[in-house]
N, C-alpha and C positions, 0 to 999 in steps of 0.2 A: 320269350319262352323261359318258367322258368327251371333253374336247373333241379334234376328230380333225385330224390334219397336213395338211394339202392340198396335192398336188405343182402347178406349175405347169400352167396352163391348154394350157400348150404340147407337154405329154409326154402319153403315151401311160396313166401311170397318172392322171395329172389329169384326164384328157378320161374314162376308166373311174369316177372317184371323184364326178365331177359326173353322170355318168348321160346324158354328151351322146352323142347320135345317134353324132358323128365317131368316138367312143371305140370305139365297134363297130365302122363303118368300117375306122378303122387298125387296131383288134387282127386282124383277118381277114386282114390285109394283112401282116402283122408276123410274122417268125419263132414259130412255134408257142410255143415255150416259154417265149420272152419275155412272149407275150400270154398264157399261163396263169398264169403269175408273177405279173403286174399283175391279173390277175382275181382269185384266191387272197386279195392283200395286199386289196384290197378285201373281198371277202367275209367274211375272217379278221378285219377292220378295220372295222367298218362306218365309213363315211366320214361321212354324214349327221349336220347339226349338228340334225336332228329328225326322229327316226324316225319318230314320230306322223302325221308330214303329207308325207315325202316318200319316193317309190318307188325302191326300187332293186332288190328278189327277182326279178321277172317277166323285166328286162333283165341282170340278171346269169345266171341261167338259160336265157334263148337264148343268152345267148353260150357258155355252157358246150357247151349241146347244136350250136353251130355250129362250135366248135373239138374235139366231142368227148371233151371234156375231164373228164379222171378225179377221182374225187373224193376219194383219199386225203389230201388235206393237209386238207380236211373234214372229214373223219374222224378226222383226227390231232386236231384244233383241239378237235373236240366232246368226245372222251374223253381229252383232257390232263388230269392231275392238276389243274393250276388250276381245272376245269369245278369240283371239289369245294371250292376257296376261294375263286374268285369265284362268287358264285352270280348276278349282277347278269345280268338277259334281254338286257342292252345286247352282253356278251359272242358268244353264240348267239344271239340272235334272228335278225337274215340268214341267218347258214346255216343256219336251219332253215326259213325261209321259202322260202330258192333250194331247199332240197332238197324243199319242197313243191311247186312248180313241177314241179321234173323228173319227180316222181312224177306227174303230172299229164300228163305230157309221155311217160310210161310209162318211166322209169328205172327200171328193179327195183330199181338200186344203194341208189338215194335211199331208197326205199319202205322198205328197210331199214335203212338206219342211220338213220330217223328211227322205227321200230320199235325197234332197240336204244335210242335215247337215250331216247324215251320209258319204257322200259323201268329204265335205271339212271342217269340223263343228271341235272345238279340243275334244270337248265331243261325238267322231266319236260312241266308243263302246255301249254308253247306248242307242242313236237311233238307233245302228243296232238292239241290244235287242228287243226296241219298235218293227221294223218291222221285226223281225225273227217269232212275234206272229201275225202279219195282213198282212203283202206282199205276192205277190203271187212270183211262182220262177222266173219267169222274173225279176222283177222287185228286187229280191234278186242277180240274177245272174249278173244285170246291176251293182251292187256295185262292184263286185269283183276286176276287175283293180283300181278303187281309191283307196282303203282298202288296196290292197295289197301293195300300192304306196308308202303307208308311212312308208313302211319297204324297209331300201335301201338292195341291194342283194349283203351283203357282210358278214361274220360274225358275226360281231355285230347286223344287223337287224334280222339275220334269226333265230338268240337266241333271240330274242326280238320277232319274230313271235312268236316261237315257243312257250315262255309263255302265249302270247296274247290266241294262239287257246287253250294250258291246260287250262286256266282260264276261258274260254269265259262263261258266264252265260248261254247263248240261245244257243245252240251249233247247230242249223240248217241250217244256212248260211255257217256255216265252213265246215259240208257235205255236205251240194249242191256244194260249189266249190271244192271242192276234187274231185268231177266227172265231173268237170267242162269240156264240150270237149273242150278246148281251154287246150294242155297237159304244157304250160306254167304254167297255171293259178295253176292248180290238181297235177300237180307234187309237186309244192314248198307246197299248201295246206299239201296234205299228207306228205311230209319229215317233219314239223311244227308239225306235231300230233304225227309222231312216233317219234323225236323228246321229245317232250312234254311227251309222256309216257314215255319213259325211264326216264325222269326226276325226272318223281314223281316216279317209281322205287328206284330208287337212293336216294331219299328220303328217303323211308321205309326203305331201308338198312342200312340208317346209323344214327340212333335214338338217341335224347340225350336227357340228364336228367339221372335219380336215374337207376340200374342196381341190376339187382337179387344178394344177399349177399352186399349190403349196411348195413352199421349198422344205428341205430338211430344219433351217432353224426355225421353220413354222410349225413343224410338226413337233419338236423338242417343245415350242413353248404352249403349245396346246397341251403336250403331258404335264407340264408343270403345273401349268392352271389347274389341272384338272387333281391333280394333287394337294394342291392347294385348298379346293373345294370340298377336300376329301373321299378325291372321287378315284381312284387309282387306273388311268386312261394308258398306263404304257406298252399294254400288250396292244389294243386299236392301233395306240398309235405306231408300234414295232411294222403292224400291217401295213400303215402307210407308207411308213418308210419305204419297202417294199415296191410300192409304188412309184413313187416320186425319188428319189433316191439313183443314182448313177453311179458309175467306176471313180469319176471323179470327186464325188462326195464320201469315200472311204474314210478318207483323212481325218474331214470333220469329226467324221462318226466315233472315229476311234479314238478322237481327242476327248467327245464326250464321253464315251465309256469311261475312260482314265479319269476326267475331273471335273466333271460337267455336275450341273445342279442335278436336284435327287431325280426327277420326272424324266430329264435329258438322260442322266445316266442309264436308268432303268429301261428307260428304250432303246438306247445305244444295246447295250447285252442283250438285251432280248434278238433283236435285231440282228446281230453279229453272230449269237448262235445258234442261231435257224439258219444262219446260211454259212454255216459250218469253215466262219471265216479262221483263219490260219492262226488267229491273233488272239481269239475268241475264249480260249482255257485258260490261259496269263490275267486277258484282262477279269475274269470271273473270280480269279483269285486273290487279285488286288483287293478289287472290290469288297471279299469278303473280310476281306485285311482291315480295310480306311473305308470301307462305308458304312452308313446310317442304317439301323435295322430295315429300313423299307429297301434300301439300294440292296442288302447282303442278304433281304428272302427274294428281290427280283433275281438277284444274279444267281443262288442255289433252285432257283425252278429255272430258270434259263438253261442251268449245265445240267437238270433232268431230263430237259427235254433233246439234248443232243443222241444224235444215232450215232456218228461217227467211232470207229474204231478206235483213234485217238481221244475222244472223250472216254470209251471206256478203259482204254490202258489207261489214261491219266486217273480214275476213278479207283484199279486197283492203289494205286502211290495215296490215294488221298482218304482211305476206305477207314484207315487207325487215328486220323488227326480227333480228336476230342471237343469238334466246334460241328455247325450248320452242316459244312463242306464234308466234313467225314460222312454225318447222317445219312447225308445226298448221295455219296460216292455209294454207300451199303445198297442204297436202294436201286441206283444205276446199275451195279452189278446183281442185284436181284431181277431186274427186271431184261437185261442186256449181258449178263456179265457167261460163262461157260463154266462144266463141272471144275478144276480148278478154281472157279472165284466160292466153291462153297465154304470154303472156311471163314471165309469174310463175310462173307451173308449171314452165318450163322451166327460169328460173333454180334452181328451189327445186329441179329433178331434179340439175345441174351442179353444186350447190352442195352437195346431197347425197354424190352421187358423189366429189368435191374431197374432203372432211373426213370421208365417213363409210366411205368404200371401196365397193363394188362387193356388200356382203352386208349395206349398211345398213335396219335396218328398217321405215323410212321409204318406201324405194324402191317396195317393193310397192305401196301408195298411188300413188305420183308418178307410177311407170310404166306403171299402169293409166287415170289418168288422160291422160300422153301419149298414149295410144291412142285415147282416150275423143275427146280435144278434137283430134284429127288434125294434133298438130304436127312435117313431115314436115321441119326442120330438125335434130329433136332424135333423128333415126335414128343419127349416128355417137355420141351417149351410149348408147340404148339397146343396138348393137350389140357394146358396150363389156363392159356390163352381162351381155349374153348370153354374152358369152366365160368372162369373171372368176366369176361369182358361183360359189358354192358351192354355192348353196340352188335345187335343178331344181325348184321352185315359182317361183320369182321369174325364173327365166330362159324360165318358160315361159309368165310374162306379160310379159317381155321378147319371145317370140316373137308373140307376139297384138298387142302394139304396134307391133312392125314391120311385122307384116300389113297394118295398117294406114296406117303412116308411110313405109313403104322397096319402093320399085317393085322392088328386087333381089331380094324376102325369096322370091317365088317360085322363083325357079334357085337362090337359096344358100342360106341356113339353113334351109327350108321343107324342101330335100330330106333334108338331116343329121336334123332336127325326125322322120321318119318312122323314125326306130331311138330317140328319146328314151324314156328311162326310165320319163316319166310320160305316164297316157294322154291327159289335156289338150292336150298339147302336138303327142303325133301325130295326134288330131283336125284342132289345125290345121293341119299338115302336111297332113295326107289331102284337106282342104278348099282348100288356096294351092298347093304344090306342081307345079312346070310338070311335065305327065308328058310331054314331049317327051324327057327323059332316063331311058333305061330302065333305069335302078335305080329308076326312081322306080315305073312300071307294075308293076316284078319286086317288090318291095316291098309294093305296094297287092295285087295279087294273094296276097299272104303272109299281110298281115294281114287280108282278109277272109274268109282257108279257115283261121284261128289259133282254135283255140277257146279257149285261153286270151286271145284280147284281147276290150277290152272293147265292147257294143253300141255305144258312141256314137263308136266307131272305124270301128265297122263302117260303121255307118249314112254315116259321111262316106267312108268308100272307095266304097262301092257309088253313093255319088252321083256321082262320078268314072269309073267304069268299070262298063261294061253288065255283066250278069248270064253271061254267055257268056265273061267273060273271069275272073268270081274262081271259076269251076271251076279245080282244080290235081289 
């Protein structure tokens, strides 16, 4: 994926590319064709530095359907020559997700140019996805000769089927063509799926990794291998220790902690403090001291994950060191730490912010925990955070912190919050939101007659405005 340019928080494609609320605001507000423009580059661009976790189809597609906005440069995008040299989903995947929305939304437009691309498109499987949820079955069963086209019918493609149908995410096209009456079409369907199951049979049968009567230095030299291969196996293998592991293999263990190869180490501490052994704070700090960056980020997510009281008092002592361990210690106290640990949390959010910028990954921790521990001096970091970030995850636990820290967050960002991209966020909007401003009532009316949004929006709109008012 690559990584994407991000216009300033203050322009009109900034505020589009973050997925904030305002961004909708002003493109409604802004010369048509300016605001299609900045939509388009978005769409054509996915901005998002993680598609996996953060939303941007559902809110780019009202906006489409709000500006009316045609879908040719969409079109242009999906069957450019490039579509056949990049094949990468990173490419297409939004616009195939916005035009599953609009078809949703009853675009005919959408409905079919994501029928053509499924049809000759190289990002064929995510379109068929999109319409496995809004095609009807004609219009599923019309794909089946193209689909199947691009598997030639010889061994190699019908193993190549055959994973495509175990994998499929929407698996509803691949049953409709299994009963396809054309018995061409439903035979190969079905040999592709039984097929497919035997496969992932085969799988379970023959399992690898750590094996019942493993000792400990068998488990040590599996992480190493596995490290070696560039595979990072020391949390698995922490589990097995777990397992296989006795009172009398202490000793070992803690030898490898202390000076054991990096795979041995790494699972030594992991290991040591999940089980909240005695010895477990010392060695994590050594660690951090004399090991190799992979040994001192195992051993700083090791002492995150401790519950113990003792981890957290050691965390105040270690909250100001200017390394990993400090980082860690901020966040342990954000997440575990008590009103007294607020002054540390705070620094450790300001200090964050300072050196790591506004998309640091830290933040997410710290910011939840300002929310957590009600520290309502640390509202102009946070509302910092909210503007700048890139990542509409992190800004949308920057709005849940404010909800909590900033008596303003009702009349200002709570209102913007009820157009945000992701549904988290206009929950809480729906829930803080002053509706004394009627964008705000004409909006909460919207989204609870939207059948594309989600229940837990709903559920917070309707708690806000009687039953009499989300008829539309």
């Amino acid at each position: 994926m690559f990584d994407p340019v991000i216009a300033p928080s203050g322009t009109l494609l900034g505020l589009l590319q973050r997925g904030r609320g305002d961004g909708t605001l002003h493109a409604l507000t802004a010369p048509r064709p300016e605001a299609l423009t900045a939509l388009n580059h978005c769409v054509l661009r996915d901005p998002r530095h993680d598609w996996q976790v953060e939303n941007r189809s559902l809110y780019y597609a009202r906006l489409y359907l709000d500006l009316n906005g045609e879908l040719d440069a969409v079109e242009a995008h999906l069957f450019d020559a490039e579509d056949v040299l990049d094949t990468d989903e990173s490419r297409t995947g939004l616009a195939l997700a916005v035009l599953g929305h609009l078809a949703s939304y009853g675009r005919r437009d959408a409905l079919e140019l994501l029928r053509r691309y499924a049809a000759h498109g190289s990002n064929w499987a995510w379109a068929l996805d999109e319409l496995a949820l809004r095609d009807d079955d004609a219009g599923l069963r019309a794909l089946a000769a193209p689909v199947l086209a691009r598997f030639p019918a010889d061994p190699e493609g019908d193993a190549e089927l055959a994973a495509t149908v175990r994998d499929a995410f929407e698996p509803r096209p691949w049953r409709l063509w299994a009963e396809d009456p054309r018995e061409s079409i439903a035979t190969r369907v079905r040999a592709a799926h039984e097929t497919g199951c035997f496969d992932r049979w085969q799988r379970q049968m023959r399992p690898t990794g750590p094996r019942p009567g493993w000792s400990v230095q068998a488990v040590f030299e599996w992480a190493q291998q596995g490290l070696e291969r560039g595979a990072a196996l020391h949390i698995p293998a922490a589990r097995c220790l777990t397992a296989v592991a006795g009172p009398e293999d202490r000793a070992e263990i803690v030898q490898a902690a202390k000076d054991g190869g990096d795979g041995a180490r790494c699972t030594a501490l992991r290991y040591l403090a999940d089980g909240n052994d005695p010895d477990a704070l010392g060695l994590i700090e050594d660690a951090v001291a004399t090991g190799s960056t992979v040994v001192v980020d195992a051993a700083v997510d090791a002492f995150e994950r401790m519950r113990s009281l003792a981890a957290v008092d050691r965390a105040r002592g270690w909250a100001r060191r200017p390394d990993a361990l400090g980082a860690a210690a901020g966040r342990v106290l954000a997440c575990r730490g008590g009103v007294q640990d607020r002054d540390l949390v705070l620094a450790a959010l300001r200090e964050a912010v300072r050196g790591e910028g506004p998309d640091a990954p830290t933040l997410w921790t710290l910011v939840d925990g300002t929310g957590r521990l009600g520290i309502a001096c640390a509202a102009p970091v946070l509302r910092h955070i909210y503007r700048e970030t890139a990542s509409s995850r992190l800004r949308g636990r920057a709005a849940r912190a404010l909800a909590a820290t900033d008596p303003s967050f009702a009349t200002g960002f709570a209102v913007e919050c009820l157009w945000d991209c992701e549904e988290t966020t206009r929950e809480i909007a729906a829930r803080h939101a002053e509706t004394g401003d009627t964008r705000v009532v004409e909006r909460l009316r919207r989204l609870a007659a939207d059948p594309a949004e989600e229940a837990e929006v709903q559920t917070a709109v309707r708690s806000r405005i009687g039953p009499e008012e989300t008829a539309v």
